[in-house]
Each structure stands twice: as C-alpha cells, then as structure tokens.
Biopython code that builds the backbone (N, CA, C, O; Angstrom):
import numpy as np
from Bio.PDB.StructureBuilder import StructureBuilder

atoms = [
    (1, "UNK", "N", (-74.049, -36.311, -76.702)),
    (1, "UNK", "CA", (-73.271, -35.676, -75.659)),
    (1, "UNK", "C", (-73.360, -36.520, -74.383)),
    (1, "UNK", "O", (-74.418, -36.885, -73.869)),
    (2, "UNK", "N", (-72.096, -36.795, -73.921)),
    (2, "UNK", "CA", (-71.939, -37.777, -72.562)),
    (2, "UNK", "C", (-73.094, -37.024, -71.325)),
    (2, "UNK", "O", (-73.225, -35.800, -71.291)),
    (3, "UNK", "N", (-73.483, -37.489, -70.842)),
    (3, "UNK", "CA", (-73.741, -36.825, -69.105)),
    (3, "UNK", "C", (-73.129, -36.594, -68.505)),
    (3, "UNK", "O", (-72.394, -37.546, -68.245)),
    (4, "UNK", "N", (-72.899, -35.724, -67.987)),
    (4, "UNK", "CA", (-72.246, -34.811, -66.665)),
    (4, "UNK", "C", (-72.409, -35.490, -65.676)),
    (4, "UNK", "O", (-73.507, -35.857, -65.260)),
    (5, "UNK", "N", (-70.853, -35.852, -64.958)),
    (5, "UNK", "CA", (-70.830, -36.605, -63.812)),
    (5, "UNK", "C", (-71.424, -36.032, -62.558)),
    (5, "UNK", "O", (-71.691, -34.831, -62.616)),
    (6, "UNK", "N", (-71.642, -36.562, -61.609)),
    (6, "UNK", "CA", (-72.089, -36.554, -60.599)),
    (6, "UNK", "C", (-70.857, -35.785, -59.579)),
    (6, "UNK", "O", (-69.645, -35.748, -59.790)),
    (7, "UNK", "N", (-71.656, -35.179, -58.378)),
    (7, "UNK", "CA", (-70.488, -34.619, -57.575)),
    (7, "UNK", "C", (-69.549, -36.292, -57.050)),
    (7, "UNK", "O", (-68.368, -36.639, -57.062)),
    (8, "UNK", "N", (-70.449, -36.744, -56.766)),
    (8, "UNK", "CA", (-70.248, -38.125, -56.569)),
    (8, "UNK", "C", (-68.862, -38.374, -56.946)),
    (8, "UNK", "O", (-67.836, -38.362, -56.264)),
    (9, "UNK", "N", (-69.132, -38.685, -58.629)),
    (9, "UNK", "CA", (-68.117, -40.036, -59.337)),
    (9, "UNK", "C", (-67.099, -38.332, -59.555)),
    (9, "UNK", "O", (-65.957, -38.570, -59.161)),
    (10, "UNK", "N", (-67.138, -37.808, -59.721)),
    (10, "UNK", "CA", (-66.015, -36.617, -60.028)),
    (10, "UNK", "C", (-65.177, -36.482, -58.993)),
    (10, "UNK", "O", (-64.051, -36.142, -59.356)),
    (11, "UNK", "N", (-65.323, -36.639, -57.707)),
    (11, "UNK", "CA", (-64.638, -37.344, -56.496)),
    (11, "UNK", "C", (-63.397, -38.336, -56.482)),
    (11, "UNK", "O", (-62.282, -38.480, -55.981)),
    (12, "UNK", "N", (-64.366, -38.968, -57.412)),
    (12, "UNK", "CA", (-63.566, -40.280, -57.446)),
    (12, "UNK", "C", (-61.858, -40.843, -57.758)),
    (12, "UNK", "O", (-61.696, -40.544, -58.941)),
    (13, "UNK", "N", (-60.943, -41.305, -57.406)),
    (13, "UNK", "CA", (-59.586, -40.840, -57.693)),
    (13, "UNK", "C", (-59.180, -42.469, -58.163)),
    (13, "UNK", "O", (-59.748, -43.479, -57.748)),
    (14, "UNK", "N", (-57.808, -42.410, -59.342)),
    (14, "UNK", "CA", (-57.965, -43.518, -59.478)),
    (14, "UNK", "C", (-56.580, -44.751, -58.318)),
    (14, "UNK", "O", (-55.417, -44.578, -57.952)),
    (15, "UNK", "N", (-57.472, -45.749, -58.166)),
    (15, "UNK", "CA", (-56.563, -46.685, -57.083)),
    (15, "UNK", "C", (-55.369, -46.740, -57.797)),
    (15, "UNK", "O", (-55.489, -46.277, -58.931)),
    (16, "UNK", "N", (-54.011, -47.240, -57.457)),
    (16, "UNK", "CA", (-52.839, -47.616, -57.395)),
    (16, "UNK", "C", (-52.265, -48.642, -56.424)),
    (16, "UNK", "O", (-51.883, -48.137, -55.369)),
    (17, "UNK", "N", (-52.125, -49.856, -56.518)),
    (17, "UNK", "CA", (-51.660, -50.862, -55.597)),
    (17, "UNK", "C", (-50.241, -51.005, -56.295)),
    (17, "UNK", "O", (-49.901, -50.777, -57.456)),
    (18, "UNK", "N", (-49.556, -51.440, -55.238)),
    (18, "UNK", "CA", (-47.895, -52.194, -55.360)),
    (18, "UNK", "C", (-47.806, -53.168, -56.367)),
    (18, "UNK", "O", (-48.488, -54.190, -56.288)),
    (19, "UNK", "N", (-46.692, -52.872, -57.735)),
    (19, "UNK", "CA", (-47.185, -54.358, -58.763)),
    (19, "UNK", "C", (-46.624, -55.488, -58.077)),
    (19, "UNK", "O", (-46.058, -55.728, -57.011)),
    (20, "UNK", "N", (-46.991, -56.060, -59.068)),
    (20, "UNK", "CA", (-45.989, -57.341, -58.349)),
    (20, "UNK", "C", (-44.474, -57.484, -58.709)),
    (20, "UNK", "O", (-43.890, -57.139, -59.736)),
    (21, "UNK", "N", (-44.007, -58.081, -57.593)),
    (21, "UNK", "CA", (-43.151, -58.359, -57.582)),
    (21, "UNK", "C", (-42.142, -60.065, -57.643)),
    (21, "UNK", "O", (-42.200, -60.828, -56.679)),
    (22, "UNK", "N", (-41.429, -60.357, -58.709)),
    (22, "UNK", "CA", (-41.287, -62.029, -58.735)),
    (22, "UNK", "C", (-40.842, -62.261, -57.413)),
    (22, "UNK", "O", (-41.377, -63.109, -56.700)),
    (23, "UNK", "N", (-39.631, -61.363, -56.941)),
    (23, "UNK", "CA", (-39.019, -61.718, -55.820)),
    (23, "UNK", "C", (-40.193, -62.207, -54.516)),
    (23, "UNK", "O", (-39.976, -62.983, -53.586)),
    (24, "UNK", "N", (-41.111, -61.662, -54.748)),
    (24, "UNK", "CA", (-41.932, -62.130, -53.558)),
    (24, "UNK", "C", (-43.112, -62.502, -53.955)),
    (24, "UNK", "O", (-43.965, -61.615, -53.951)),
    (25, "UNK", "N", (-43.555, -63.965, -54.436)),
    (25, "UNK", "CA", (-44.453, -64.304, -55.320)),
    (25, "UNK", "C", (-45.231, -64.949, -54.095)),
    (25, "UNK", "O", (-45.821, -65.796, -54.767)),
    (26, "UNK", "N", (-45.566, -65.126, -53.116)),
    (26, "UNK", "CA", (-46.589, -65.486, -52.146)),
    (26, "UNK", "C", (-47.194, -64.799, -51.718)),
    (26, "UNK", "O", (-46.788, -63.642, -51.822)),
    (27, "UNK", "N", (-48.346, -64.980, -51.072)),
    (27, "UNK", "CA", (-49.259, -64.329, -50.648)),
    (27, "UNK", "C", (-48.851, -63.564, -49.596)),
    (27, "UNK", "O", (-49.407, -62.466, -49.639)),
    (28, "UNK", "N", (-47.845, -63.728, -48.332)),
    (28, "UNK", "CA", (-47.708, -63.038, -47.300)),
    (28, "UNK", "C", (-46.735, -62.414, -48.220)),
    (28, "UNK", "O", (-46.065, -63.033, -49.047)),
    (29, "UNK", "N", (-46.705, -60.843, -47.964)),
    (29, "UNK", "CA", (-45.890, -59.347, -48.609)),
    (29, "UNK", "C", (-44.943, -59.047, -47.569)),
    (29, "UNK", "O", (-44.148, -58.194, -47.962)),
    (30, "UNK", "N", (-44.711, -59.456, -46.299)),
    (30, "UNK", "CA", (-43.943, -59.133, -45.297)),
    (30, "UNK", "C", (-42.668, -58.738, -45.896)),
    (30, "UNK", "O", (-42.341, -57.568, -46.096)),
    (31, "UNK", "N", (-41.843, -59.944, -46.223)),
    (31, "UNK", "CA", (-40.555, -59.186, -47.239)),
    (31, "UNK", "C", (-40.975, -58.219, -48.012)),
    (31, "UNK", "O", (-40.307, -57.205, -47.813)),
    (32, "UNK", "N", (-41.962, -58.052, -48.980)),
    (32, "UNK", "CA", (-41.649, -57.059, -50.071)),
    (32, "UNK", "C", (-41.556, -55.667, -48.986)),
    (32, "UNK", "O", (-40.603, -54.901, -48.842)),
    (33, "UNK", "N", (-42.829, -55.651, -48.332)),
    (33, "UNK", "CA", (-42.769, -54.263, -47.481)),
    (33, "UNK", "C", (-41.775, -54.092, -47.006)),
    (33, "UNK", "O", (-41.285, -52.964, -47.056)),
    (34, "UNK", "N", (-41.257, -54.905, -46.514)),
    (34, "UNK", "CA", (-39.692, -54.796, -45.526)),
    (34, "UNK", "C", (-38.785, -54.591, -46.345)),
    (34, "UNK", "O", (-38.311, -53.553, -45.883)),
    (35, "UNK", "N", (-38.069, -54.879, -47.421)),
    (35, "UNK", "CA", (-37.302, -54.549, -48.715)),
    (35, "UNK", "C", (-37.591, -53.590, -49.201)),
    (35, "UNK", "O", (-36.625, -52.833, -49.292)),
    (36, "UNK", "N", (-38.953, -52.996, -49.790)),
    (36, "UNK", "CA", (-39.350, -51.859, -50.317)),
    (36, "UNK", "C", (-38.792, -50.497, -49.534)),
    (36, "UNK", "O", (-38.080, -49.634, -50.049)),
    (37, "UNK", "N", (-39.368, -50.517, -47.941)),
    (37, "UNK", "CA", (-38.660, -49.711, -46.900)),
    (37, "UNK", "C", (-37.269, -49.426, -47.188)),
    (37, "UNK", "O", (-36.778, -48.446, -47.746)),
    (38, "UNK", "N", (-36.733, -50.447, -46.712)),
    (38, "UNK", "CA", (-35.245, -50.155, -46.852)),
    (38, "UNK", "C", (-34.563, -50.044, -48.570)),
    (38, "UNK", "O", (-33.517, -49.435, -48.794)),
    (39, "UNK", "N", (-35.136, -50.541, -49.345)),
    (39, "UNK", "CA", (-34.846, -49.751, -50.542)),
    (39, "UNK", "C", (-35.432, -48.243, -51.021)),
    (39, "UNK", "O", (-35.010, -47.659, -52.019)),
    (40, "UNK", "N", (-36.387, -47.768, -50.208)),
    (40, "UNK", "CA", (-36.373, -46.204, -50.316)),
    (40, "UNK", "C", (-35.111, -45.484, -49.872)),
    (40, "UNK", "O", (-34.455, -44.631, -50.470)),
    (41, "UNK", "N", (-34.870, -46.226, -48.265)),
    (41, "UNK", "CA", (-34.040, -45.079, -47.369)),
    (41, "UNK", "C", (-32.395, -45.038, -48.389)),
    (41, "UNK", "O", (-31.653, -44.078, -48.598)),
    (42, "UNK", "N", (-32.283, -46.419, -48.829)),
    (42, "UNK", "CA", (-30.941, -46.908, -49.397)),
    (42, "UNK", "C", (-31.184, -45.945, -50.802)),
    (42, "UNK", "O", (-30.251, -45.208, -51.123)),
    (43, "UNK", "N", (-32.264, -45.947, -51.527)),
    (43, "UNK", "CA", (-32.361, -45.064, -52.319)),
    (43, "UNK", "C", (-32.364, -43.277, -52.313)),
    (43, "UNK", "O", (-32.187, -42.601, -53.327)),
    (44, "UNK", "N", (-32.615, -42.708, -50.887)),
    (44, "UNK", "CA", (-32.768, -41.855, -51.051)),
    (44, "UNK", "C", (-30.762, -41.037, -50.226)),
    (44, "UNK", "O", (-30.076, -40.017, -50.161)),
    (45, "UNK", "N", (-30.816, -42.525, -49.820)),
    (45, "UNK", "CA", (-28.901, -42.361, -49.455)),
    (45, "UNK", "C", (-27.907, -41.807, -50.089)),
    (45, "UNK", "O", (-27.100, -40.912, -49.836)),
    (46, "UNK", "N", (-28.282, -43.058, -51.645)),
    (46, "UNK", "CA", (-27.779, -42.396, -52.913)),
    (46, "UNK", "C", (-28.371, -41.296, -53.801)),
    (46, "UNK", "O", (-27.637, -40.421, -54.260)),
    (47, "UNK", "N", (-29.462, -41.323, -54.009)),
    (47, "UNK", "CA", (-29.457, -40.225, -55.144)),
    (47, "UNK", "C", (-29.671, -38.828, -53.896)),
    (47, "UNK", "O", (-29.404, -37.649, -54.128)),
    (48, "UNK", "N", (-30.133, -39.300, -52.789)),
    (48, "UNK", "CA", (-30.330, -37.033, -52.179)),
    (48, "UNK", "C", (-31.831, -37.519, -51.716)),
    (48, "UNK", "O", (-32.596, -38.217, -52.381)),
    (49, "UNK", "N", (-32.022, -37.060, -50.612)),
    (49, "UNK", "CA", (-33.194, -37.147, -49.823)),
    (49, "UNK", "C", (-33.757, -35.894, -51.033)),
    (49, "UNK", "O", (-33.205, -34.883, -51.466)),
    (50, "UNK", "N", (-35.501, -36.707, -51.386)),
    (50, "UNK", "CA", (-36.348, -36.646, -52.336)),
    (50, "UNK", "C", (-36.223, -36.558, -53.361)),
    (50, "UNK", "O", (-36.798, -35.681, -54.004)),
    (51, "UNK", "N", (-35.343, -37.525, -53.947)),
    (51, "UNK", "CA", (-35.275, -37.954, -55.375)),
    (51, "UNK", "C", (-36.308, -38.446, -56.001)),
    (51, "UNK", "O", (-36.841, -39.357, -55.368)),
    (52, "UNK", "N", (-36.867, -38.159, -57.150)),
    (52, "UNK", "CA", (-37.863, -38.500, -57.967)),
    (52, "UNK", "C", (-38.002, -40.109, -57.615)),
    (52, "UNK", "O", (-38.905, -40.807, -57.155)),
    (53, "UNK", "N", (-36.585, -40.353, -58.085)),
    (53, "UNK", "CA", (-36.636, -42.489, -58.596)),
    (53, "UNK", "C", (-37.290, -43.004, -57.753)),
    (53, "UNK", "O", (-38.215, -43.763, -58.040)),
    (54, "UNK", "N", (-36.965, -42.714, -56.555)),
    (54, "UNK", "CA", (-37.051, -43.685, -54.709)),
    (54, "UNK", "C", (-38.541, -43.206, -54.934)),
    (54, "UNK", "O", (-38.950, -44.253, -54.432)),
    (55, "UNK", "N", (-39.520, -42.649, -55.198)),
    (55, "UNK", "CA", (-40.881, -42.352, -54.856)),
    (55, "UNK", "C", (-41.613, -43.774, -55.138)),
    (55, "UNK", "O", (-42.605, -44.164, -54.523)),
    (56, "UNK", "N", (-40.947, -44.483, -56.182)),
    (56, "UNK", "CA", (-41.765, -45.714, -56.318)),
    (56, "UNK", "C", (-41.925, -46.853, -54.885)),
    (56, "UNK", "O", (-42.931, -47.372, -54.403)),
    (57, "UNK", "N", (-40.523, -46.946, -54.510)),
    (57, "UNK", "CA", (-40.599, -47.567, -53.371)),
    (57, "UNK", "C", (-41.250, -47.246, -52.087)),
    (57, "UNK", "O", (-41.729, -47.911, -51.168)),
    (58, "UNK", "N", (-41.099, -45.996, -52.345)),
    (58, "UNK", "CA", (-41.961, -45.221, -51.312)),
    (58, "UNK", "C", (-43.673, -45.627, -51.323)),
    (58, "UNK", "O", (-44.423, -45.917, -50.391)),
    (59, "UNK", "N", (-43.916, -45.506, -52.803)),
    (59, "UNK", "CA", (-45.072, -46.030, -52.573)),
    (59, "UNK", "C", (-45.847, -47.207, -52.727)),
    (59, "UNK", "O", (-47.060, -47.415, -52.689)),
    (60, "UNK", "N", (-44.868, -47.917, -52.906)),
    (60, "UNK", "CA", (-44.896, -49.235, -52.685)),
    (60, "UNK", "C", (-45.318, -49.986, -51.042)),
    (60, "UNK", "O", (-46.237, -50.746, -50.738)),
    (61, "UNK", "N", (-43.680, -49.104, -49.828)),
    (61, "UNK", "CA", (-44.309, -49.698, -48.970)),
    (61, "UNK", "C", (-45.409, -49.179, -47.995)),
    (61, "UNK", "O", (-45.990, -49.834, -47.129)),
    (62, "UNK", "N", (-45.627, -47.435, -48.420)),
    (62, "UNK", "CA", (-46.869, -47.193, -47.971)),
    (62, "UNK", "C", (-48.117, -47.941, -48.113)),
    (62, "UNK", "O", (-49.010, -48.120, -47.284)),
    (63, "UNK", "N", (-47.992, -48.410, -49.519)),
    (63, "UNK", "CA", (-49.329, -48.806, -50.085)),
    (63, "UNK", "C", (-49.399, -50.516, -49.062)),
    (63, "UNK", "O", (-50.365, -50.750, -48.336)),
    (64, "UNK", "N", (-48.192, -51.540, -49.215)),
    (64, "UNK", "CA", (-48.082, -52.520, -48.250)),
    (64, "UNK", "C", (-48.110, -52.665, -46.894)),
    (64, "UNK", "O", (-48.849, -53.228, -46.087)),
    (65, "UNK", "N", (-46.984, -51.929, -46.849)),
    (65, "UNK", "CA", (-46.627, -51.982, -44.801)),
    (65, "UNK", "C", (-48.076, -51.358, -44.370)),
    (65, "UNK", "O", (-48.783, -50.536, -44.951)),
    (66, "UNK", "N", (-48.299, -52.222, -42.835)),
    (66, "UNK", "CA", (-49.212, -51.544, -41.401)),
    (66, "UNK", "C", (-48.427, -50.176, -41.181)),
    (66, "UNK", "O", (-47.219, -49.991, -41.031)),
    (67, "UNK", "N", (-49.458, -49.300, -41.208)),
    (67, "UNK", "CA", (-48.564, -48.113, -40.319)),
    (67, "UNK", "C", (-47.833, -47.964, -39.116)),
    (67, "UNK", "O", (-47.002, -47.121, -38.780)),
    (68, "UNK", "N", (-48.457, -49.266, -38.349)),
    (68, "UNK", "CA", (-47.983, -49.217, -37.011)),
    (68, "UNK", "C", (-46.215, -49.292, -37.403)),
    (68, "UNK", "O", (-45.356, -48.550, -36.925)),
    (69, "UNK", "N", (-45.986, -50.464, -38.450)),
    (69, "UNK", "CA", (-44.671, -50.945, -38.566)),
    (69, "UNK", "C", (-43.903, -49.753, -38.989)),
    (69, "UNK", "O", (-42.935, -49.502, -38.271)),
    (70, "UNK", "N", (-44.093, -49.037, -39.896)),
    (70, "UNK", "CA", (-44.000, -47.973, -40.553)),
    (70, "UNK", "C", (-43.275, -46.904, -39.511)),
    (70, "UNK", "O", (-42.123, -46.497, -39.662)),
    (71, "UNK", "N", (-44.022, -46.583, -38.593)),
    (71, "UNK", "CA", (-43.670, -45.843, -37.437)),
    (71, "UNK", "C", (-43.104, -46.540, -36.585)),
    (71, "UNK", "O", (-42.432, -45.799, -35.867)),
    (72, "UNK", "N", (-43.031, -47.494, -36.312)),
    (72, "UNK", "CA", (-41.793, -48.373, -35.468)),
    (72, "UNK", "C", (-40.666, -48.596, -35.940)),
    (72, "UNK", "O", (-39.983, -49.305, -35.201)),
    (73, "UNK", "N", (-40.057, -48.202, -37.114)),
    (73, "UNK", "CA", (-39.550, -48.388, -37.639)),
    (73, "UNK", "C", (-38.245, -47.054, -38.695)),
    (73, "UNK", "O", (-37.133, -47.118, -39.219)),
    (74, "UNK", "N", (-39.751, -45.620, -38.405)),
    (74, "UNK", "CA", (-38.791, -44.551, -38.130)),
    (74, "UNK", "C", (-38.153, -44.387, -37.019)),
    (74, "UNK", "O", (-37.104, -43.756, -36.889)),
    (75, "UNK", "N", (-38.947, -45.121, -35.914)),
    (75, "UNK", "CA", (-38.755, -44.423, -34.558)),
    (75, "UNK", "C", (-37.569, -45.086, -34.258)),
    (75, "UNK", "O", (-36.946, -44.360, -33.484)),
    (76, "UNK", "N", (-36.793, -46.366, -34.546)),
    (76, "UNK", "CA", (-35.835, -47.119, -34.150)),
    (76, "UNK", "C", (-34.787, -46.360, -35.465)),
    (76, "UNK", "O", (-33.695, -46.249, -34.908)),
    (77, "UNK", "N", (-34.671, -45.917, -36.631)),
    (77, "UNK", "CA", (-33.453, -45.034, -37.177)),
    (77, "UNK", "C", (-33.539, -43.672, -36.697)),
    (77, "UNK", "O", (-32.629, -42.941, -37.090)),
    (78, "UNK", "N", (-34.463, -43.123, -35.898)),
    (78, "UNK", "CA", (-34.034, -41.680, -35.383)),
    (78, "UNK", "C", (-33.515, -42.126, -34.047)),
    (78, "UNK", "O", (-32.730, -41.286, -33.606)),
    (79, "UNK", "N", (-33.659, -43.030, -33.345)),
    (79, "UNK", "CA", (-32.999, -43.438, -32.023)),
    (79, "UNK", "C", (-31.492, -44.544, -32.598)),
    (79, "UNK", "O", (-30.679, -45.173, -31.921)),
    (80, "UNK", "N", (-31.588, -44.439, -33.609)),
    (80, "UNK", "CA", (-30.232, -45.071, -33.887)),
    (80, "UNK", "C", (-30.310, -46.994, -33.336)),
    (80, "UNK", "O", (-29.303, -47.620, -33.004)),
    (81, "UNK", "N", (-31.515, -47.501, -33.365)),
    (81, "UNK", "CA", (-31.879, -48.932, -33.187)),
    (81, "UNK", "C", (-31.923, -49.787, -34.278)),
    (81, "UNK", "O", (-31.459, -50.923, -34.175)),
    (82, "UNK", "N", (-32.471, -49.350, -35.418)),
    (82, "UNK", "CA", (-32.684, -50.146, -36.318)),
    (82, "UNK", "C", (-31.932, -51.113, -36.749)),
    (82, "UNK", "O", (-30.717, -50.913, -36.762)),
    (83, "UNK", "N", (-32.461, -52.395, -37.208)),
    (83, "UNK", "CA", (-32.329, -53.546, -37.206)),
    (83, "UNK", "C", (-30.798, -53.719, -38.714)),
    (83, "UNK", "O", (-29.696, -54.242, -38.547)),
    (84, "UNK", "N", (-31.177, -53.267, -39.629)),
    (84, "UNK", "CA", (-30.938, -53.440, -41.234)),
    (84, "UNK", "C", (-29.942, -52.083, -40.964)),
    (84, "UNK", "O", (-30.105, -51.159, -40.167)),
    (85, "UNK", "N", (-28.599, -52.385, -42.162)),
    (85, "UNK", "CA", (-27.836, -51.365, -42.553)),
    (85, "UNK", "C", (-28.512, -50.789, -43.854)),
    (85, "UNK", "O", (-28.788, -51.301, -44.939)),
    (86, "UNK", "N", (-28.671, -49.544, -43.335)),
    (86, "UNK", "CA", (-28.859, -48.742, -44.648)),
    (86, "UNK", "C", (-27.835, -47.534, -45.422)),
    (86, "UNK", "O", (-28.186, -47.015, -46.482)),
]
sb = StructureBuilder()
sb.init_structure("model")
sb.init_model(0)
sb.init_chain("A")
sb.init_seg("    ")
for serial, (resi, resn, name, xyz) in enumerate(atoms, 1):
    if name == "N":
        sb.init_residue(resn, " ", resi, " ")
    sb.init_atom(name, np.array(xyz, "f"), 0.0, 1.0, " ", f" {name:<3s}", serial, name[0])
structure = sb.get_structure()
C-alpha cells in the first residue's frame, strides 16, 4: 500500500507553460505574447466573448506576457488607443 501524501505534496498543482511555438523559435517570446493577446481578443470576436477555443491563447499569454503589459494594454482598448486592429 502506497503512503499517504503529505498535506504538503497534496497541495501541490500540476505546472502548465506555453508550448512552443515554430513561429517564434527564439529565445525572446515578445511576439508570441503579443500575437497570443491579440489572437484571444480576435478569437473571442469571432466565436462570442468566452468561447471554450480562445482559452488556449488566453493562457498562453497569461502564462508569457508581464502583467504590467497585460494591463497596459486593456487599458489602451477600453480607452479606444490600442495599437493592433482587432
């Protein structure tokens, strides 16, 4: 009979990072995060704000992008600034 985990390791959750991607095969991710972004919003354009599909991208550029960017970046499409057509 196995041992009974610990409060510890029963805690424990499993990681998920962004796979890779060919399109952006270097070490700096700047594009992917920046593409990933705007392929959520473009995704969630078409199928209906919270579509299953778009969750990948979603967590894609959570898992990549700085938050700071993240939030600079809602804050310029609710003020109607943003850079990229979506």
């Amino acid at each position: 009979m196995a041992p009974k985990p610990t409060e510890s390791e029963a805690l424990v959750l499993p990681l998920k990072a962004a796979p890779f991607d060919p399109r952006f095969p270097n070490q700096n991710q700047t594009k992917y995060c920046y593409q990933s972004y705007l392929d959520f919003y473009r995704c969630e354009k078409v199928k209906s704000e919270g579509a299953e599909v778009c969750q990948y991208f979603k967590n894609v550029f959570t898992d990549i992008c700085p938050n700071a960017w993240v939030e600079k970046w809602d804050n310029q499409r609710a003020e109607g600034t943003f850079v990229s057509k979506i």
